[in-house]
C-alpha positions as CSV (number, residue, x, y, z in Angstrom):
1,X,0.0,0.0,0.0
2,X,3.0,2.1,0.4
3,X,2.7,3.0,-3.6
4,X,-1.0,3.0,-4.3
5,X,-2.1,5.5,-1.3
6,X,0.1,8.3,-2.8
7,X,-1.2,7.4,-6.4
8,X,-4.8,7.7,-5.0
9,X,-4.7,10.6,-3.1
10,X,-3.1,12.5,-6.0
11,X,-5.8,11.7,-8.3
12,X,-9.0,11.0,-6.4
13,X,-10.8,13.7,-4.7
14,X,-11.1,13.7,-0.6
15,X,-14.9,14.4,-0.9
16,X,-15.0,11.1,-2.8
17,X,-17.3,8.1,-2.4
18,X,-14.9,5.1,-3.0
19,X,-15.9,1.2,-3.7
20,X,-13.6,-1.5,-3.3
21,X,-13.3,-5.0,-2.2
22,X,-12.6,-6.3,1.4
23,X,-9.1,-6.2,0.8
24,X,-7.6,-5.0,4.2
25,X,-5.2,-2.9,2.2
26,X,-8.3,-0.7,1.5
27,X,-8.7,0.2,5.4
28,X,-6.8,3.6,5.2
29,X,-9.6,4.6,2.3
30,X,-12.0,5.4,5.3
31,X,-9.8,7.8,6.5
32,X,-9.0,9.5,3.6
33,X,-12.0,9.6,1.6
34,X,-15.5,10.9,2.1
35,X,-17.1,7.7,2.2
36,X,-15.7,3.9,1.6
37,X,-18.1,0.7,0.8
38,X,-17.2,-2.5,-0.1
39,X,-17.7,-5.5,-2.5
40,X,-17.4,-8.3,-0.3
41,X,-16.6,-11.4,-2.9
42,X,-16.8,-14.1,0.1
43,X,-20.7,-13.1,0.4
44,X,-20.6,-13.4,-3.5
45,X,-20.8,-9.7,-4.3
């Protein structure tokens, strides 16, 4: 995550609603981003 979190921040906006997976790379996104929801494949998403 060291390498994606400066890419993201630099082109995605803070007031942002992001989707992702349940990675737990994708925890930080909560912090950073206006909102953060998630595909969760295990439940078949």
């Amino acid at each position: 995550m060291i390498t994606l979190m400066p890419i993201v921040r630099e082109n995605i906006a803070k007031e942002a609603a992001i989707c992702t997976d349940e990675g737990s790379h994708y925890n930080q996104f909560a912090d950073t981003f206006a909102s953060h929801d998630r595909v969760h494949h295990t439940n078949d998403e």
